[in-house]
N, C-alpha and C positions, 0 to 999 in steps of 0.2 A: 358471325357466330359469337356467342355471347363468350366473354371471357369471363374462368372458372375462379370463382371467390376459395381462396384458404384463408383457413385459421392464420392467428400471428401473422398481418396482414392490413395495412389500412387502406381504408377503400372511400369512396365520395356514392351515399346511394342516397335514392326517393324513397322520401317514407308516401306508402301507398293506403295504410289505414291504421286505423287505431282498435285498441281495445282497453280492458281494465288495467292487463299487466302490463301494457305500453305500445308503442308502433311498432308497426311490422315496416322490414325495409324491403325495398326489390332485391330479390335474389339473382335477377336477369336472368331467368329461365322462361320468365312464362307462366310458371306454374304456383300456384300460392301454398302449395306446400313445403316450397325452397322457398318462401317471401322468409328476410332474419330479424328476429325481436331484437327490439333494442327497448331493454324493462326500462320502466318509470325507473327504478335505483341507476341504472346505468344513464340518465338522459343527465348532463349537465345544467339544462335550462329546456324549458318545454319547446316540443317540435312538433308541427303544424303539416297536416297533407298534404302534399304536393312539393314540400322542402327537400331540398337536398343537404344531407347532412354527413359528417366529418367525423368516420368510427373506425375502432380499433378492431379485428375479427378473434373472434376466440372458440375455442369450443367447449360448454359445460359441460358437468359432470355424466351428462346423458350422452354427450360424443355430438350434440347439436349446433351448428354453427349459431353462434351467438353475437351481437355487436356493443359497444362500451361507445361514449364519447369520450372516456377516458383515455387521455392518449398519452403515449411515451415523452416523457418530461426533457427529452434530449431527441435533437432529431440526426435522421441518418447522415452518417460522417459524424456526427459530435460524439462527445466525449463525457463521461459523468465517473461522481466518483458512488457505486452502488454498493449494497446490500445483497450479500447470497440468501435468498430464500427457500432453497431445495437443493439437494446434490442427487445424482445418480451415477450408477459406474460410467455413462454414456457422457457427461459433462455435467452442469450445472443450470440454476432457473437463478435471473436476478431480477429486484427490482425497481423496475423504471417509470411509474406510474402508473401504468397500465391494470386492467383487470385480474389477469395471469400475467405472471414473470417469464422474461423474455429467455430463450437457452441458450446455453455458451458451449457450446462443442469443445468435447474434450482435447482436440486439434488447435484449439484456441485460448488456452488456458496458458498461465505460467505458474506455474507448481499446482498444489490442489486447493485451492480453496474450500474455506468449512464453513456449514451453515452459520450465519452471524456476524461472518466477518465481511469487510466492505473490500472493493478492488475499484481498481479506474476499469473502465470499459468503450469502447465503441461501438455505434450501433450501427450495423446496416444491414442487405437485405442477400440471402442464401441465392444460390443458383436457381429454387424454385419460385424466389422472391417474397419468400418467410422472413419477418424481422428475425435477427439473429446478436449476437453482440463477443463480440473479441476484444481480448488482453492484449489484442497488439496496437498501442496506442502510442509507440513514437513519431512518428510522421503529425499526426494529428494533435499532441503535445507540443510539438518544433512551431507547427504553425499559429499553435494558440499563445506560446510565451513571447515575452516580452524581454529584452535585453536589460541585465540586474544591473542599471545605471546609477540609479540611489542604494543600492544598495554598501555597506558599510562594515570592514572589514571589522571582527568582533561582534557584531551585531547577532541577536536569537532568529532563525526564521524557523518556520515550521512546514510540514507537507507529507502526504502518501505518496509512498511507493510505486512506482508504477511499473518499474524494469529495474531486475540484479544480474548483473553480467559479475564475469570472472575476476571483473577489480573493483567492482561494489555497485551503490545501488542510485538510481535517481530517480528524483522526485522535484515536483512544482510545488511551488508556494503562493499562495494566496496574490500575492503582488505578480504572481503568473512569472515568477522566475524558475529556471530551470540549476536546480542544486546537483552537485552529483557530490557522494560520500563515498568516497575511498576503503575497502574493507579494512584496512589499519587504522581507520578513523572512527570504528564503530564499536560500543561499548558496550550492545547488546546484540542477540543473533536476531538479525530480520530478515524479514518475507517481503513479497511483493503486496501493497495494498495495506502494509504496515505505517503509522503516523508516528511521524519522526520529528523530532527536534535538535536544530545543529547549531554551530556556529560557524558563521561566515570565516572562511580563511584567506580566499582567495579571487579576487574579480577576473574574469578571465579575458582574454580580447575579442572569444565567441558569442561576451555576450551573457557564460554563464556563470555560475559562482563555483566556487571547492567549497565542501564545509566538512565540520570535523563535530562527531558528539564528545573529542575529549576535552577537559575541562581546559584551560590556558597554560600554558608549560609551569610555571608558577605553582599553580595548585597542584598542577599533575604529578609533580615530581613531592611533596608535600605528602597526596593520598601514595604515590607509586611505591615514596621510600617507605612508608607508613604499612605497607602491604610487606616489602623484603624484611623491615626492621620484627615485626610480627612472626613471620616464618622465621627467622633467625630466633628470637628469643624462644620458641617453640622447640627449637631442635639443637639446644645446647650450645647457640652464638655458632655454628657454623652450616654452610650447603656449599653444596659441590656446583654450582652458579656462578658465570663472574663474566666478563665483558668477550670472553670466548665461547663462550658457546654458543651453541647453535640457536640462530633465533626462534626456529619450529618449538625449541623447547619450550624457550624462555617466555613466548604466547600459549605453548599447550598451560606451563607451571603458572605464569601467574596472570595470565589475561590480559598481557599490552606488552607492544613492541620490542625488539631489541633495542631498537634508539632510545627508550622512552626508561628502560632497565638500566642502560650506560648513561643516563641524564641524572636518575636516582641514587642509583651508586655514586654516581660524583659529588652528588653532593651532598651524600652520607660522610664520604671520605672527607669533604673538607668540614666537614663539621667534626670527622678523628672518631665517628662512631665506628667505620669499619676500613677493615684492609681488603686485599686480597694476595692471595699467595698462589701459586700454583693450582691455580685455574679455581678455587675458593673463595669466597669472602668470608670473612670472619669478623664476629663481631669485636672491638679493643674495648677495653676499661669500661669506657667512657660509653660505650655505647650499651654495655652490662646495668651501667648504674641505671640507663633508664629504661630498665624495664618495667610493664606496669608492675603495679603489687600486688603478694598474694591473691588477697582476697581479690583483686582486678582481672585474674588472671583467665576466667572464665570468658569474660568478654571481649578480651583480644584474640 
Protein backbone atom coordinates (compact mmCIF):
# COMPACT_ATOMS: atom_id res chain seq x y z
CA UNK A 1 0.00 0.00 0.00
CA UNK A 2 1.24 3.15 -1.04
CA UNK A 3 2.31 5.47 1.76
CA UNK A 4 0.23 8.87 1.99
CA UNK A 5 2.31 12.10 0.93
CA UNK A 6 1.44 15.42 3.43
CA UNK A 7 2.20 18.61 3.19
CA UNK A 8 5.29 20.06 5.44
CA UNK A 9 6.94 16.90 4.68
CA UNK A 10 10.03 15.73 2.57
CA UNK A 11 9.83 12.97 0.58
CA UNK A 12 12.54 11.29 -2.29
CA UNK A 13 10.08 10.91 -5.64
CA UNK A 14 10.29 10.02 -9.75
CA UNK A 15 9.79 12.75 -11.68
CA UNK A 16 7.49 10.81 -14.40
CA UNK A 17 6.99 13.70 -17.00
CA UNK A 18 7.46 17.10 -18.00
CA UNK A 19 5.58 20.08 -19.09
CA UNK A 20 5.92 24.00 -19.68
CA UNK A 21 5.45 24.66 -15.95
CA UNK A 22 7.81 21.97 -14.90
CA UNK A 23 7.72 18.10 -13.72
CA UNK A 24 5.34 16.21 -12.41
CA UNK A 25 6.40 13.78 -9.57
CA UNK A 26 4.76 10.43 -8.57
CA UNK A 27 2.23 10.84 -6.34
CA UNK A 28 2.26 6.94 -5.58
CA UNK A 29 -1.22 6.47 -6.23
CA UNK A 30 -1.40 5.42 -9.71
CA UNK A 31 -3.27 7.99 -10.81
CA UNK A 32 -1.87 11.15 -12.68
CA UNK A 33 -4.14 13.27 -11.22
CA UNK A 34 -2.21 12.80 -7.61
CA UNK A 35 1.28 12.99 -9.93
CA UNK A 36 2.93 16.63 -7.76
CA UNK A 37 4.40 19.55 -9.68
CA UNK A 38 7.48 20.64 -8.82
CA UNK A 39 7.42 24.29 -11.11
CA UNK A 40 10.44 25.26 -13.11
CA UNK A 41 10.87 28.26 -10.05
CA UNK A 42 10.80 25.55 -7.39
CA UNK A 43 13.51 23.20 -9.40
CA UNK A 44 17.11 24.13 -7.91
CA UNK A 45 18.96 22.70 -10.99
CA UNK A 46 17.02 21.01 -13.93
CA UNK A 47 15.56 17.41 -13.38
CA UNK A 48 15.42 14.77 -15.90
CA UNK A 49 12.64 11.59 -16.38
CA UNK A 50 13.05 8.95 -14.76
CA UNK A 51 15.22 10.92 -11.71
CA UNK A 52 14.63 10.72 -8.36
CA UNK A 53 14.60 13.87 -6.61
CA UNK A 54 14.91 15.42 -2.94
CA UNK A 55 11.65 17.77 -2.15
CA UNK A 56 10.09 19.70 0.45
CA UNK A 57 5.91 19.06 0.17
CA UNK A 58 3.66 22.04 0.53
CA UNK A 59 0.30 22.86 -0.28
CA UNK A 60 -0.57 26.18 -2.58
CA UNK A 61 -2.69 28.60 -2.30
CA UNK A 62 -5.45 26.20 -4.08
CA UNK A 63 -5.05 23.63 -1.18
CA UNK A 64 -2.72 21.44 -4.00
CA UNK A 65 0.03 19.38 -2.93
CA UNK A 66 2.92 21.07 -4.20
CA UNK A 67 6.86 20.02 -4.25
CA UNK A 68 10.04 22.71 -3.72
CA UNK A 69 13.65 21.51 -3.93
CA UNK A 70 13.99 24.04 -1.50
CA UNK A 71 14.62 22.48 1.55
CA UNK A 72 14.95 23.42 5.22
CA UNK A 73 18.41 25.03 5.80
CA UNK A 74 18.66 22.91 9.24
CA UNK A 75 17.96 19.41 9.45
CA UNK A 76 15.80 17.45 11.89
CA UNK A 77 17.37 17.47 15.46
CA UNK A 78 19.25 20.82 14.51
CA UNK A 79 18.95 23.85 15.82
CA UNK A 80 18.80 27.41 13.93
CA UNK A 81 18.50 30.83 15.00
CA UNK A 82 15.14 31.97 12.78
CA UNK A 83 12.82 34.46 11.78
CA UNK A 84 8.77 34.54 12.77
CA UNK A 85 7.13 35.04 9.55
CA UNK A 86 3.32 34.64 10.51
CA UNK A 87 1.63 34.30 14.07
CA UNK A 88 -1.84 32.88 14.59
CA UNK A 89 -3.65 32.28 17.96
CA UNK A 90 -2.74 28.46 17.29
CA UNK A 91 1.19 29.17 17.35
CA UNK A 92 3.42 30.46 14.80
CA UNK A 93 5.05 30.07 10.86
CA UNK A 94 9.02 30.50 10.93
CA UNK A 95 11.48 30.64 8.44
CA UNK A 96 13.75 27.96 7.54
CA UNK A 97 14.42 27.97 3.88
CA UNK A 98 11.73 26.23 2.81
CA UNK A 99 8.84 27.37 0.38
CA UNK A 100 6.22 27.91 3.37
CA UNK A 101 7.43 28.57 6.87
CA UNK A 102 7.53 25.81 9.05
CA UNK A 103 4.60 25.90 12.41
CA UNK A 104 5.61 26.07 15.98
CA UNK A 105 2.71 25.00 18.06
CA UNK A 106 1.76 27.12 20.45
CA UNK A 107 2.63 24.15 23.11
CA UNK A 108 6.16 24.76 21.88
CA UNK A 109 6.81 28.21 22.26
CA UNK A 110 8.52 30.19 25.26
CA UNK A 111 6.48 33.56 25.67
CA UNK A 112 4.97 34.76 22.37
CA UNK A 113 6.92 35.69 19.76
CA UNK A 114 6.05 38.65 17.12
CA UNK A 115 6.18 38.85 13.54
CA UNK A 116 10.07 39.90 12.97
CA UNK A 117 11.55 38.85 15.57
CA UNK A 118 14.05 35.97 15.37
CA UNK A 119 14.16 32.75 18.28
CA UNK A 120 16.45 29.75 18.34
CA UNK A 121 14.45 26.72 17.16
CA UNK A 122 14.47 22.90 16.66
CA UNK A 123 13.22 21.12 13.87
CA UNK A 124 11.58 17.84 13.90
CA UNK A 125 8.91 15.83 12.81
CA UNK A 126 4.94 15.75 14.59
CA UNK A 127 3.20 12.60 15.42
CA UNK A 128 1.80 12.71 11.92
CA UNK A 129 5.33 13.11 10.71
CA UNK A 130 4.84 16.93 9.56
CA UNK A 131 7.97 18.95 9.93
CA UNK A 132 7.29 21.02 12.80
CA UNK A 133 9.85 23.24 15.02
CA UNK A 134 10.11 23.95 18.94
CA UNK A 135 11.70 26.53 21.41
CA UNK A 136 12.79 23.63 23.45
CA UNK A 137 16.39 23.79 22.52
CA UNK A 138 18.42 22.78 25.67
CA UNK A 139 19.35 19.33 25.24
CA UNK A 140 20.38 20.24 21.66
CA UNK A 141 22.33 23.57 22.68
CA UNK A 142 24.42 21.28 25.68
CA UNK A 143 25.27 19.06 22.85
CA UNK A 144 26.37 21.67 20.28
CA UNK A 145 28.54 23.91 22.80
CA UNK A 146 31.79 23.70 23.49
CA UNK A 147 33.39 24.17 26.83
CA UNK A 148 34.51 28.42 27.31
CA UNK A 149 38.28 27.30 27.68
CA UNK A 150 39.75 30.44 25.83
CA UNK A 151 37.60 32.29 27.03
CA UNK A 152 38.66 35.35 29.29
CA UNK A 153 37.44 36.79 32.21
CA UNK A 154 36.47 40.76 31.28
CA UNK A 155 36.30 39.87 27.85
CA UNK A 156 32.67 41.24 25.43
CA UNK A 157 30.86 38.01 23.99
CA UNK A 158 27.75 38.15 22.45
CA UNK A 159 24.49 35.74 21.63
CA UNK A 160 20.43 35.10 21.60
CA UNK A 161 18.47 34.11 23.98
CA UNK A 162 17.36 30.86 23.90
CA UNK A 163 15.93 30.08 27.60
CA UNK A 164 14.90 32.61 30.81
CA UNK A 165 14.30 30.75 33.88
CA UNK A 166 13.48 32.24 37.22
CA UNK A 167 17.25 33.52 37.80
CA UNK A 168 17.92 34.65 34.33
CA UNK A 169 18.53 33.88 30.97
CA UNK A 170 21.14 31.84 28.59
CA UNK A 171 22.43 32.11 25.63
CA UNK A 172 25.38 30.80 23.05
CA UNK A 173 28.00 32.62 21.57
CA UNK A 174 29.27 32.33 18.42
CA UNK A 175 32.54 30.47 19.72
CA UNK A 176 29.52 27.90 20.79
CA UNK A 177 29.94 28.86 24.44
CA UNK A 178 27.13 28.57 26.75
CA UNK A 179 26.70 32.11 28.86
CA UNK A 180 24.23 32.34 31.45
CA UNK A 181 23.13 36.05 32.82
CA UNK A 182 21.91 36.18 36.14
CA UNK A 183 18.78 38.57 36.38
CA UNK A 184 20.76 41.10 38.70
CA UNK A 185 23.13 41.28 36.00
CA UNK A 186 20.76 42.58 33.36
CA UNK A 187 20.50 46.06 32.54
CA UNK A 188 17.70 45.89 30.17
CA UNK A 189 14.24 43.61 30.41
CA UNK A 190 14.78 40.51 27.97
CA UNK A 191 12.95 37.89 26.06
CA UNK A 192 13.86 34.83 24.90
CA UNK A 193 15.42 34.97 21.13
CA UNK A 194 16.65 38.56 22.32
CA UNK A 195 20.65 39.52 21.21
CA UNK A 196 22.58 40.28 24.06
CA UNK A 197 25.86 41.48 24.79
CA UNK A 198 27.89 40.73 28.27
CA UNK A 199 30.83 40.54 29.82
CA UNK A 200 32.48 37.47 31.00
CA UNK A 201 32.51 37.31 34.83
CA UNK A 202 33.09 33.97 35.60
CA UNK A 203 34.66 30.53 33.95
CA UNK A 204 32.91 27.84 35.52
CA UNK A 205 34.10 24.23 36.04
CA UNK A 206 30.95 23.06 33.66
CA UNK A 207 32.44 24.39 31.26
CA UNK A 208 30.35 27.50 30.99
CA UNK A 209 30.74 31.16 31.65
CA UNK A 210 28.69 33.83 34.18
CA UNK A 211 28.37 37.03 32.47
CA UNK A 212 27.14 40.24 33.57
CA UNK A 213 25.72 43.31 31.12
CA UNK A 214 26.77 45.76 34.14
CA UNK A 215 29.46 47.96 33.35
CA UNK A 216 32.86 47.03 35.72
CA UNK A 217 32.42 47.96 39.42
CA UNK A 218 34.60 50.98 38.62
CA UNK A 219 32.36 52.50 36.25
CA UNK A 220 29.21 51.15 37.86
CA UNK A 221 29.48 52.85 40.89
CA UNK A 222 30.76 56.27 38.96
CA UNK A 223 27.20 55.97 36.52
CA UNK A 224 25.17 54.30 39.95
CA UNK A 225 26.42 57.27 42.21
CA UNK A 226 25.74 59.70 39.28
CA UNK A 227 22.09 58.25 39.11
CA UNK A 228 21.47 58.83 43.60
CA UNK A 229 23.74 62.10 43.29
CA UNK A 230 20.87 63.27 40.59
CA UNK A 231 17.75 62.28 42.48
CA UNK A 232 19.10 63.82 45.50
CA UNK A 233 19.89 67.15 43.88
CA UNK A 234 16.28 66.88 42.58
CA UNK A 235 14.54 66.49 45.78
CA UNK A 236 16.22 69.16 47.99
CA UNK A 237 19.79 66.94 48.90
CA UNK A 238 17.47 64.36 50.69
CA UNK A 239 15.43 60.56 50.09
CA UNK A 240 14.30 58.40 52.40
CA UNK A 241 17.03 55.51 50.88
CA UNK A 242 19.88 54.39 52.54
CA UNK A 243 21.73 50.85 52.99
CA UNK A 244 18.33 49.68 54.86
CA UNK A 245 16.06 49.29 52.94
CA UNK A 246 14.65 46.89 51.17
CA UNK A 247 16.24 45.91 48.18
CA UNK A 248 12.78 45.30 45.94
CA UNK A 249 12.79 49.07 46.42
CA UNK A 250 15.99 50.14 45.88
CA UNK A 251 15.64 47.86 42.02
CA UNK A 252 11.94 49.02 41.75
CA UNK A 253 13.59 53.12 42.51
CA UNK A 254 16.50 53.14 40.73
CA UNK A 255 17.18 50.12 38.45
CA UNK A 256 20.39 48.08 40.01
CA UNK A 257 20.96 46.18 43.03
CA UNK A 258 21.08 46.63 46.68
CA UNK A 259 24.91 45.74 46.48
CA UNK A 260 25.47 47.84 43.71
CA UNK A 261 23.36 51.12 45.98
CA UNK A 262 25.62 50.29 49.16
CA UNK A 263 29.02 50.27 46.72
CA UNK A 264 27.65 53.98 45.47
CA UNK A 265 26.77 55.36 48.57
CA UNK A 266 30.12 54.47 49.93
CA UNK A 267 31.65 55.92 47.97
CA UNK A 268 29.73 59.00 47.88
CA UNK A 269 30.45 58.98 51.58
CA UNK A 270 34.02 58.88 51.15
CA UNK A 271 34.14 61.39 48.85
CA UNK A 272 31.86 63.54 52.16
CA UNK A 273 29.27 64.18 49.40
CA UNK A 274 26.67 62.49 51.47
CA UNK A 275 25.60 61.01 54.95
CA UNK A 276 23.15 59.00 56.17
CA UNK A 277 20.95 59.48 59.22
CA UNK A 278 18.27 57.48 60.16
CA UNK A 279 17.56 55.42 57.40
CA UNK A 280 18.22 58.76 54.97
CA UNK A 281 20.89 59.90 52.95
CA UNK A 282 21.50 63.28 52.75
CA UNK A 283 23.26 65.32 50.72
CA UNK A 284 26.61 67.48 52.95
CA UNK A 285 28.07 70.80 51.67
CA UNK A 286 30.17 69.51 49.62
CA UNK A 287 28.06 67.44 47.75
CA UNK A 288 25.42 70.75 47.34
CA UNK A 289 28.40 72.58 45.78
CA UNK A 290 28.20 70.12 42.95
CA UNK A 291 25.24 70.33 41.63
CA UNK A 292 25.01 70.97 37.97
CA UNK A 293 23.99 74.64 37.11
CA UNK A 294 21.04 76.34 36.50
CA UNK A 295 20.81 76.59 33.29
CA UNK A 296 22.36 72.54 33.46
CA UNK A 297 19.55 71.79 35.31
CA UNK A 298 17.26 70.55 32.72
CA UNK A 299 19.46 67.81 31.76
CA UNK A 300 20.25 66.12 34.81
Amino acid sequence: MATELLENTLATLKVLRQSEQGSFLDGGTGNTNDDILLHKEQQTEPVQIGEEVHVFLYKDPKGRLTASMRLPAIKEGQIGYVEVVNTTKFGCFVEVGTERGIFMPLAEMRGRPQLGEKVWVRLYSDKSGRLAVSMDVDDAMRRAAKPAVEAKVGQMVRGAIYNMTADGAFFITPERWIAFLHRSEMTDSLKVGAMVKARVTFKRDDGRINVSMRPVKETAITEDGLVLMNYLWQRNGRMPYSDKTASEIIKDKFGFSKAAFKRAVGHLMKEGKVIQEDGWTLLTEKGKESAPKKEDAEEV
